[in-house]
C-alpha positions, 0 to 999 in steps of 0.5 A: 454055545456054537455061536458064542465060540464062534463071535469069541474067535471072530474077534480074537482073530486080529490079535492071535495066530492060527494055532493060538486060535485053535488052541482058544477054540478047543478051551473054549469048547472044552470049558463050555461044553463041561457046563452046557451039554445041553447048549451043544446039543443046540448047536445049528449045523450051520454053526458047526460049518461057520465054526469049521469055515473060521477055523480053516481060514485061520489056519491060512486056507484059501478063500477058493478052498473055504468055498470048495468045502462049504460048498460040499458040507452045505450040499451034504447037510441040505442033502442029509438034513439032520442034525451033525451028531447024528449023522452017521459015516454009513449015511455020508457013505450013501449021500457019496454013492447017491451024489456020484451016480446023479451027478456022474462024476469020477472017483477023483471028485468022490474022493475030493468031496469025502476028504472035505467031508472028512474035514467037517467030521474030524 
């Protein structure tokens, strides 16, 4: 179901504006997802990151930023390595901490990174 919403606003998006498209996308998710619980059950997490990355795009974010968050998500997701409704706010608490410490970065840079992950989980 993830990638059949995601080629249906794919190709809506010469025809409709951002909120136009947002609102195709929370229909679409509502109306499939009444019939196929399973089917979102199959959802990759990479299709719920190209969902994100197209939703974004369309609300007029800039290439830099969609780059910033898949970025982030992916490095998180690698990281992580389960499927994104089971990961819990405690598991990206660790991953935040773990990622920090590693990496030796700031708070600033956390807090840039949780706000995409944020993003993502929103």
């Amino acid at each position: 179901m993830g990638r059949e919403i995601y080629d249906i606003i794919n190709d809506m998006a010469e025809v409709l504006n951002a909120s136009q498209m947002q609102k195709l996308q929370e229909v679409l998710a509502k109306r499939l997802s009444e019939n196929t619980v399973y089917d979102y059950l199959q959802t990759t997490n990479m299709d719920f990151l190209d969902m994100l990355l197209t939703a974004k795009h369309l609300e007029g974010c800039s290439d830099k930023i969609i780059r910033y968050y898949r970025c982030n998500i992916e490095k998180m997701l690698d990281t992580i390595n389960i499927p994104v409704i089971k990961i819990t706010t405690e598991m990206l608490r660790k991953y935040l901490v773990e990622y920090q410490t590693i990496n030796n970065c700031g708070k600033v840079t956390i807090d840039n990174i949780r706000r995409s992950l944020s993003t993502f989980f929103s």
